[in-house]
N, C-alpha and C positions, 0 to 999 in steps of 0.2 A: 504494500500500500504506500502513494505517493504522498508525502507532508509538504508542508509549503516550504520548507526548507531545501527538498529535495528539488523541486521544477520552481527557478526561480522568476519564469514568466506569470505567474498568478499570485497575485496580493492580495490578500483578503482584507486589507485596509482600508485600499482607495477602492473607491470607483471608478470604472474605468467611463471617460468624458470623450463627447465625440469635437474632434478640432473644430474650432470656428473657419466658416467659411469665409468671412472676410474682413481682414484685418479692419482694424479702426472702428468697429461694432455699426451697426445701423445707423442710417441716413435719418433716421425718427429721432434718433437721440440730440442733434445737433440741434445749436438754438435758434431754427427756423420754423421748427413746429411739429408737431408727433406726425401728423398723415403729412404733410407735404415733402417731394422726392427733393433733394438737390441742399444746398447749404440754406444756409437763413437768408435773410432779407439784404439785398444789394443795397451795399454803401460804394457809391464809388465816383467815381468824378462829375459824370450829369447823372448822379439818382440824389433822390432824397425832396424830392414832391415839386421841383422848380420848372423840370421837362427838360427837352431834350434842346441844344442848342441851337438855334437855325441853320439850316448851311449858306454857304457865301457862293454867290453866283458868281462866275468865271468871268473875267470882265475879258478876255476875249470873245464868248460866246455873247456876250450883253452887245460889246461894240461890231460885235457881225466882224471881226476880223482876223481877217485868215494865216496872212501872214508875218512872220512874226521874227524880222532883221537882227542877227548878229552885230551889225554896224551902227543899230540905233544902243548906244550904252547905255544911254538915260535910264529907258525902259530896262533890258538886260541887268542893270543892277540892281533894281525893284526885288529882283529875284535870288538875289545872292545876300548872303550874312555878311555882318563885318569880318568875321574870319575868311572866307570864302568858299563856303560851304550853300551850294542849291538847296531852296527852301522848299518844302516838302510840300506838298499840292492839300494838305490838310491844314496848314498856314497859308498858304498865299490863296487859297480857293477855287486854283485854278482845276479845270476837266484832266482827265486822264489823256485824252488827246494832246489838249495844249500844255499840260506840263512835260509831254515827250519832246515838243516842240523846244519849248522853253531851256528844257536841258541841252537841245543840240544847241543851243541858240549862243546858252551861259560857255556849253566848252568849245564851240568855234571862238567865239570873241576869246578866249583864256587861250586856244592857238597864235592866234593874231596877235596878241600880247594888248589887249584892247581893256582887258579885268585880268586882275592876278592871279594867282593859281589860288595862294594863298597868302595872309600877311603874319609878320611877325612879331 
């Protein structure tokens, strides 16, 4: 006759517990609410009851124009930081079209040596 001393896979102490299926326990737990799926309530840059910020219309698309000169700086530098870094079409408001535009535009002129690469 076998003792628990003798097969020492059976414990008569514990019980044996089936593994949790997924780390970090239920999604109920967290402090967004018992039946709701996902984290708690979004805090984050446009939440918290103000709305959502307008978006900025492309003032190419506003002034109907198409194209968009390397040679005029003026403009071209509207779109470059003081470091010299292309401003991200999520700050300057421009369309996905005309910021592709705008990029050939900033590094032909940074060719021509018309805007600097960068400053120091």
């Amino acid at each position: 006759m076998e003792t628990s001393q003798d097969n020492p896979t059976q414990t008569s102490s514990s019980p044996v517990v089936a593994p949790a299926s997924r780390p970090g326990g239920f999604r109920g737990d967290r402090p967004g609410g018992a039946g709701r799926p996902g984290p708690g309530p979004r805090r984050g840059r446009y939440f918290g009851g103000r709305g959502e910020r307008p978006r900025k219309a492309c003032r190419f698309c506003v002034e109907h124009k198409e194209t968009l000169d390397y040679k005029d700086v003026a403009l071209v530098r509207n779109f470059v930081t003081e470091r010299g870094k292309i401003l991200p079409s999520r700050i300057s408001g421009t369309c996905a079209r005309h910021q592709r535009r705008v990029r050939d535009a900033v590094k032909m002129a940074r060719i021509m040596a018309l805007l600097p690469f960068a400053t120091a």
